[in-house]
C-alpha positions in Angstrom: 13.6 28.1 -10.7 11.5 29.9 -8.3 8.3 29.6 -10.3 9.1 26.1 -10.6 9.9 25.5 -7.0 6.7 27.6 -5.9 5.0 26.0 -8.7 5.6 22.3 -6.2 4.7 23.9 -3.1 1.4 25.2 -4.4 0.5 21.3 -6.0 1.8 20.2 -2.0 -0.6 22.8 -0.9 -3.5 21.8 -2.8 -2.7 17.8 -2.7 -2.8 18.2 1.3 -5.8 20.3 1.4 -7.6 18.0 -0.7 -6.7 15.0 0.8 -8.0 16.3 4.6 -10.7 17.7 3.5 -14.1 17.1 4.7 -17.0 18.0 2.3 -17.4 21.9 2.9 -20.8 21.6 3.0 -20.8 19.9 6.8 -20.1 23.3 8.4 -23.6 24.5 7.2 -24.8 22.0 10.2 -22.8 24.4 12.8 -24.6 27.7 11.8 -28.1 26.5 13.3 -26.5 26.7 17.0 -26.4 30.5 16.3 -29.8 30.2 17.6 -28.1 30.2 21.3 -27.9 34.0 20.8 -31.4 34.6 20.1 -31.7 35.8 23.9 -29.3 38.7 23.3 -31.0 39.8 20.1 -34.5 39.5 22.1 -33.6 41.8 24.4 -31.6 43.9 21.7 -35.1 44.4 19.9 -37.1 45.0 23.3 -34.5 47.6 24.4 -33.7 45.6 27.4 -29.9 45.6 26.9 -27.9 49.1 28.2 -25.9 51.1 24.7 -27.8 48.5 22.2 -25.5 50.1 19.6 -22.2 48.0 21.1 -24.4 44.8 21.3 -25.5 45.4 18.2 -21.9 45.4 16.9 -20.8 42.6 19.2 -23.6 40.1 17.6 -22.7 40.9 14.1 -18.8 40.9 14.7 -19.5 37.7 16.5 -21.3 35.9 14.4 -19.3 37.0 11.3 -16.4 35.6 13.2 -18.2 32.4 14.6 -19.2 31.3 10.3 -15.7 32.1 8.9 -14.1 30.1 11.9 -16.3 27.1 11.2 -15.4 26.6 7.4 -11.8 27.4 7.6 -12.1 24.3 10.1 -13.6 22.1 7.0 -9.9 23.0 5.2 -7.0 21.5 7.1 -4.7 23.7 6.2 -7.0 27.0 7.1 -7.7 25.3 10.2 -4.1 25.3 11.2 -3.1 28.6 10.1 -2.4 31.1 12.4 -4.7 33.6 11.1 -7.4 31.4 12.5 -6.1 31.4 15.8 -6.3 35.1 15.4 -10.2 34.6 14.9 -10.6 32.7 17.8 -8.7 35.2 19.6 -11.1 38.0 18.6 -14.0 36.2 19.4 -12.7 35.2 23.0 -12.3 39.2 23.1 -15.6 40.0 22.1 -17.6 37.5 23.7 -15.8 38.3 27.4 -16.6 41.6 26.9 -20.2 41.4 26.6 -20.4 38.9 28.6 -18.7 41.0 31.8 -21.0 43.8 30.6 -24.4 42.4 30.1 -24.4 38.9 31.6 -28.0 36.8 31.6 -28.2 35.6 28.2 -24.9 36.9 26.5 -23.4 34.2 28.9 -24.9 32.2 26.1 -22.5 32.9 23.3 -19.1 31.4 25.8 -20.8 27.6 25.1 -20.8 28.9 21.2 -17.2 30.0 21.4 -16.4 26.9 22.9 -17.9 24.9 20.2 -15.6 27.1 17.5 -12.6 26.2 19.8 -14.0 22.5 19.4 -13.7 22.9 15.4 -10.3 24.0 15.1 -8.0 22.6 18.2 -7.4 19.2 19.3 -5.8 16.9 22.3 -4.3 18.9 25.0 -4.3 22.4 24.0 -8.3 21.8 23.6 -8.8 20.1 26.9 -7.0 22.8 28.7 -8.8 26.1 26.6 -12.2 24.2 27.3 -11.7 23.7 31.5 -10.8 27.8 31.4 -13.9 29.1 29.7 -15.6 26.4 31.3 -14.2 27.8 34.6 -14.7 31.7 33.4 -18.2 31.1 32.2 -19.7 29.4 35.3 -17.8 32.1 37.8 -19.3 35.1 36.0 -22.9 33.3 36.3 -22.6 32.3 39.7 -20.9 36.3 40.3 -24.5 37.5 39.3 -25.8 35.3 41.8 -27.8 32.2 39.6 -25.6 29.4 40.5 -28.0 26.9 38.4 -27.3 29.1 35.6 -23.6 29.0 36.5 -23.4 24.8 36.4 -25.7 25.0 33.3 -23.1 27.5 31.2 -20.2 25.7 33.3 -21.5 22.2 31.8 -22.7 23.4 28.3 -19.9 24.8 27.5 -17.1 22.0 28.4 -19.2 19.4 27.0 -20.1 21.6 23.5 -16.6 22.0 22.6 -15.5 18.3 22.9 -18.0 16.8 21.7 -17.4 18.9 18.2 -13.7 18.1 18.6 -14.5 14.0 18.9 -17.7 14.1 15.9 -14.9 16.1 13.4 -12.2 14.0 14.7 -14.3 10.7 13.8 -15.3 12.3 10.5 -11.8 13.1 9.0 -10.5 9.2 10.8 -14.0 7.7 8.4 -12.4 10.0 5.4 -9.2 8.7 5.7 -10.2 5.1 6.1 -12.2 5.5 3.3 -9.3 7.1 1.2 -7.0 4.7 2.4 -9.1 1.7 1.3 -9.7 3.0 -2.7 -5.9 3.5 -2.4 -5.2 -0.4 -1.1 -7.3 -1.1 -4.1 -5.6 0.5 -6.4 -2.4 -1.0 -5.3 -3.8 -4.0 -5.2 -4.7 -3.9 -9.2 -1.1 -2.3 -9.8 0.4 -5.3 -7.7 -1.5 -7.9 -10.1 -0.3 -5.9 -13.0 2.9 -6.1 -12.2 2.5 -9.8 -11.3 0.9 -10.9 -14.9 3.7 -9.0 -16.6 6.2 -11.2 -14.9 4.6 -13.8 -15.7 4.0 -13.5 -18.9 7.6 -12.5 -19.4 9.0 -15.7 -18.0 6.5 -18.0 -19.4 6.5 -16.2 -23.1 10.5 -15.7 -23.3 11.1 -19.3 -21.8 8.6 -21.0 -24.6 9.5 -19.0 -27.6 13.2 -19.8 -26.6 12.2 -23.8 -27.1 10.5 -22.8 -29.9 12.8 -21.0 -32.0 15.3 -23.8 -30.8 13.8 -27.0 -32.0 12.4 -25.2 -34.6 15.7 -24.6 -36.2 16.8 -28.2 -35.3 14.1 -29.4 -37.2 14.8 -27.2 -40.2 18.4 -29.1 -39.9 17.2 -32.7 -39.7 14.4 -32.1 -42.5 16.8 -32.9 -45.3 18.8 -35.9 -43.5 16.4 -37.4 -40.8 12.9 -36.7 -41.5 11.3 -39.0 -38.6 13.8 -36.4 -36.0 12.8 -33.6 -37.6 9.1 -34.9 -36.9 10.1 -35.6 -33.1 11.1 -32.2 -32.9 8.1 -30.7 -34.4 5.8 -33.0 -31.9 8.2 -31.7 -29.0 7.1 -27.8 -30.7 3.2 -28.9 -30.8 3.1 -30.1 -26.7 5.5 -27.2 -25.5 2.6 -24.9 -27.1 0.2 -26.9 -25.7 1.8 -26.8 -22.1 2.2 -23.0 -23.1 -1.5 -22.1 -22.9 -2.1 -23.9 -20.0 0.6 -22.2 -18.3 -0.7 -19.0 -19.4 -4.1 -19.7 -18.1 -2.8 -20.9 -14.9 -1.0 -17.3 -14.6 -4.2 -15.0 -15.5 -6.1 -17.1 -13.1 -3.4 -16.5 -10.5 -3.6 -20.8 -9.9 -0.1 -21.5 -11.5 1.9 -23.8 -9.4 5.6 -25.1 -10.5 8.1 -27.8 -9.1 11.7 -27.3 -9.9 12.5 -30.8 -10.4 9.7 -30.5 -13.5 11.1 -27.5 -14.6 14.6 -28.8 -14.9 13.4 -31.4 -17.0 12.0 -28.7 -19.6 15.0 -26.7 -18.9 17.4 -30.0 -20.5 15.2 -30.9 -23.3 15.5 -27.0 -24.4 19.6 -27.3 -23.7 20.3 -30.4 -24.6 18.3 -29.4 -28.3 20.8 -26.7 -28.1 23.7 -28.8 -28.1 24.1 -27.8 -24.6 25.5 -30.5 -22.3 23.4 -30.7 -18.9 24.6 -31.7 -15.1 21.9 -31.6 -12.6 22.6 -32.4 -8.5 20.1 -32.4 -5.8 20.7 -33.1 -2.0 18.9 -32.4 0.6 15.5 -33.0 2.3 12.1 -31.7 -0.4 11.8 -28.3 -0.4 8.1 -26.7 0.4 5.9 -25.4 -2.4 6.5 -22.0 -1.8 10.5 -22.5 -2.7 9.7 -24.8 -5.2 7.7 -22.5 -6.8 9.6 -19.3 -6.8 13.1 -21.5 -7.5 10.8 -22.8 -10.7 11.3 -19.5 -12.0 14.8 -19.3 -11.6 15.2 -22.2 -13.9 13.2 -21.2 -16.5 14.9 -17.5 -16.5 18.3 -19.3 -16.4 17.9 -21.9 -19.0 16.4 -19.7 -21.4 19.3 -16.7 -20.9 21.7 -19.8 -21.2 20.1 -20.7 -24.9 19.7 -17.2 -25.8 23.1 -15.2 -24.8 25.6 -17.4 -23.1 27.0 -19.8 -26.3 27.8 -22.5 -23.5 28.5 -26.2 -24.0 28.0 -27.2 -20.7 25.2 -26.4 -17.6 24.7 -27.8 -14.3 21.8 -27.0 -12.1 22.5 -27.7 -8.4 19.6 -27.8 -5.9 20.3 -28.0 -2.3 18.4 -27.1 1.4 21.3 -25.9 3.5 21.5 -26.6 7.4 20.3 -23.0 8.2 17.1 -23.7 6.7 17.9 -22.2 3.3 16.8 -23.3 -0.4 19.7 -22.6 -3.1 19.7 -23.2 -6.3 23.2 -22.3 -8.6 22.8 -22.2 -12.2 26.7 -22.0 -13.9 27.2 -22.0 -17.5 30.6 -22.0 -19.4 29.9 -19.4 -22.1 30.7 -15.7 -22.6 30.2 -14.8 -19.1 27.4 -13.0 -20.8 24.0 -11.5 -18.7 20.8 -11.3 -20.4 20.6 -7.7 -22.6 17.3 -6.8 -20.5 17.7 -3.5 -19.3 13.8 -3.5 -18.1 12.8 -3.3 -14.8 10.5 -5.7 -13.5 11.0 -8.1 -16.4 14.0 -11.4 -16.6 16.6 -11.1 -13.9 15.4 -8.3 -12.5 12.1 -9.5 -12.0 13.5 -12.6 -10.2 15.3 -10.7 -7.9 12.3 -8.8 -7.1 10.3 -12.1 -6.7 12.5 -13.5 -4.6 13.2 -9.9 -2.0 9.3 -9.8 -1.4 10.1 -13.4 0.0 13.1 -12.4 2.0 15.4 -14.5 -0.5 17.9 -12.8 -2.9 19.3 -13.6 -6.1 23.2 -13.2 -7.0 24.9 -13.1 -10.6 28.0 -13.3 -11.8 31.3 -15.1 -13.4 31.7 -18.7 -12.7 34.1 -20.1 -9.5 37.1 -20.1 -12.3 36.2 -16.9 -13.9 35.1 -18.1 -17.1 31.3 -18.7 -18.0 28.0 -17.0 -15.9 26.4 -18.1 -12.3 23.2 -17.2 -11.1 22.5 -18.4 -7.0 19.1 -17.5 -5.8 18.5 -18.3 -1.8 15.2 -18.7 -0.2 14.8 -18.7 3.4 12.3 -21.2 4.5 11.1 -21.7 7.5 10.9 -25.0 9.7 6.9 -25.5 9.2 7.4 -25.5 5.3 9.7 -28.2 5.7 7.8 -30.2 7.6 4.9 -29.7 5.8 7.4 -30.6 2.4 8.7 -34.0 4.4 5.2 -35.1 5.3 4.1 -34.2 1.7 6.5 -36.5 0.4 5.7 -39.0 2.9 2.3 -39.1 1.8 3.1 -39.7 -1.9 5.7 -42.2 -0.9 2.6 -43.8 0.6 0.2 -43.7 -2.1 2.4 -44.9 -4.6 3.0 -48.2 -2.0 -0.8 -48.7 -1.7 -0.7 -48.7 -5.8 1.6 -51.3 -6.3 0.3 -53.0 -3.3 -2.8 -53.0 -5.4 -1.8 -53.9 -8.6 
C-alpha cells in the first residue's frame, strides 16, 4: 500500500512539474548577466582586491549558487522548495560580505542577487526583499562616498529583480494559456463525440424499432392482405429514407426536430404495434430549442414503449406551464418496465444528460395509478424563446393566408 500510495504522489509530482514548466533551456538567457562581475574578477587578476584568495572563493561560490538558483526556477516545484530558499539565503550571505569588505565593483553582484530573487519569489514577499537590498545596496555606495554610484546600484537593483519576476510571470501565464487552449480542444472533440454517439443512439434504436415492427406486420399480412403488407414495406422504404437524412443531419451537427412531427412518427410506429395512441397539447408553441430537445424524448419514449413496455395504450401530453416551463409526459400501461440500458450516455440516460446541460430534467417512473411507466422531461424556457416561438407562428400563420389569398 505504501508503494502504491508513493507510487501516486510521485505521478502528482511529475504531472505538476510538467505542467508548470517552462522549457529549461530559457534559464541559459540569465547566465550572460554574470558578466556584471567581470569588475571583481578584473581587479582579482590585477591584484587590486585585499586577500584575493576569499574573493576568489566568493566568485566561484557565487556564481555556482547564482546558475543552480536560476534552473531550479525553470521547475515549479524546485522553485518552491525550501532548499532553494536556502540558496538564496547563501548567496545574500556571500554577496553582503564582499560587498561590506571590498565595495566598488562587488556592489555589482547585489543587482545580480536581486535578479535570482526575481526568478524564484513573487507578489509581496518580492516587492518587500527587493525595496531592502535596494535600500542596503545604495546605503553602502553612498557610505563610501559615490552617491551617483549609490542611485545607480539603488536603481539597478530594484528594477532587475521585477522586471525578471513580471518576464517569468508572463511566460508561465503564455504557457498556460497555451496549455489551456489544446486542452479546450480536446474537450471540445470529446464533447462532439459524445454528442454523435447520442445521436446515433436515438436515431439508430428509434428506426430499427419501426423497422423490425412493420417488418413483422408485413410478414403477417403477406399471406392474407398482400396490398397491406405492400403499405407496410413502402412505410419500411421512406422510414430508411428519412433515416439517412437524419443521420446526415446529425454528423453535420444541422439536425433540427419539432415534437409535433415526431409524435406523428412516434403513432405510426405504435399504432403498427397494436398500441393505442392519445396525444394532448395546450399551450402557447414552444421555441426551437424545447422543441428540439422534447423531440428526443419522444423518440426515446416511443421506441422503449415498442420495445419493453407490452402496452395497449400511450398518451403523449405536451404542455408550456405558467412558469415558463415546457413538459412533456409520456405514460404507457404496460409492465411498468424501464429500458434494460445500463450504458451511460446512451437512451434515458442520455436524455437526462441532454436535458441537465439545458437546466431541464427528466423523471421516470410508475404511472399516477401505479400500473404501467411515465417518463416527464421539463425544460425551462425563457420569455425571449417564447416570443420568438409566438412570432414564428405568427409568421407562418401569415404566409399560409398570403397562399390561399393567392390561389
Amino acid at each position: 500500500m505504501r508503494e502504491c500510495e508513493a507510487g501516486d504522489e510521485c505521478e502528482g509530482r511529475r504531472g505538476l512539474r510538467a505542467r508548470f514548466r517552462l522549457r529549461r533551456h530559457g534559464a541559459y538567457a540569465f547566465l550572460p548577466w554574470l558578466i556584471l562581475g567581470a569588475g571583481a574578477l578584473s581587479h582579482l587578476v590585477q591584484g587590486a582586491t585585499p586577500n584575493p584568495w576569499l574573493g576568489g572563493v566568493h566568485l566561484l561560490v557565487f556564481n555556482a549558487l547564482y546558475t543552480a538558483v536560476v534552473f531550479r526556477a525553470f521547475d515549479e516545484l524546485r522553485r518552491t522548495s525550501r532548499s532553494t530558499l536556502y540558496l538564496l539565503g547563501a548567496m545574500g550571505v556571500a554577496t553582503y560580505l564582499v560587498a561590506l569588505m571590498y565595495g566598488g565593483s562587488w556592489l555589482m553582484f547585489i543587482p545580480l542577487l536581486s535578479l535570482a530573487c526575481g526568478t524564484v519569489l513573487r507578489g509581496r514577499r518580492l516587492i518587500v526583499l527587493l525595496a531592502v537590498l535596494s535600500a542596503s545596496g545604495a546605503a553602502i555606495a553612498a557610505w563610501e562616498g559615490d552617491l551617483w554610484n549609490a542611485v545607480s546600484i539603488g536603481y539597478g537593483t530594484y528594477l532587475s529583480g521585477l522586471v525578471t519576476a513580471t518576464i517569468l510571470s508572463l511566460s508561465r501565464t503564455v504557457v498556460e494559456l497555451h496549455r489551456t487552449r489544446q486542452e479546450l480542444a480536446r474537450t471540445a472533440v470529446e464533447r462532439e463525440r459524445l454528442r454523435f454517439s447520442r445521436d446515433l443512439h436515438d436515431l439508430l434504436g428509434h428506426t430499427l424499432s419501426v423497422v423490425v415492427v412493420k417488418a413483422e406486420a408485413a410478414r403477417r399480412l403477406v399471406p392474407h392482405d398482400a396490398e397491406a403488407a405492400g403499405v407496410q414495406m413502402r412505410d419500411i422504404e421512406e422510414v430508411g429514407r428519412h433515416a439517412l437524412t437524419e443521420v446526415r443531419e446529425a454528423v453535420s451537427g444541422y439536425r433540427e426536430e419539432s415534437v409535433g412531427a415526431e409524435i406523428e412518427r412516434a403513432r405510426s410506429l405504435l399504432e403498427t404495434a397494436g398500441i393505442a395512441v392519445w396525444v394532448d397539447r395546450e399551450g402557447p408553441p414552444l421555441p426551437p430549442r424545447a422543441e428540439a430537445l422534447l423531440s428526443w424524448v419522444v423518440r426515446e419514449a416511443a421506441t422503449n414503449v415498442v420495445r419493453h413496455s407490452g402496452a395497449s395504450r400511450c398518451r403523449f401530453a405536451v404542455s408550456m406551464a405558467a412558469d415558463g416551463t415546457a413538459r412533456l409526459r409520456v405514460t404507457d400501461d404496460g409492465r411498468g418496465e424501464q429500458e434494460p440500458d445500463g450504458a451511460t450516455g446512451s437512451g434515458l440516460a442520455g436524455l437526462a444528460e441532454r436535458l441537465g446541460s439545458s437546466g431541464g430534467r427528466l423523471r421516470t417512473g410508475p404511472g399516477p395509478d401505479g400500473r404501467g411507466f411515465t417518463v416527464v422531461a421539463e425544460l425551462p424556457v425563457f420569455p425571449v424563446d417564447v416570443e420568438e416561438a409566438a412570432a414564428e407562428e405568427r409568421a407562418v400563420g401569415q404566409r399560409e393566408a398570403r397562399t390561399v389569398v393567392g390561389s
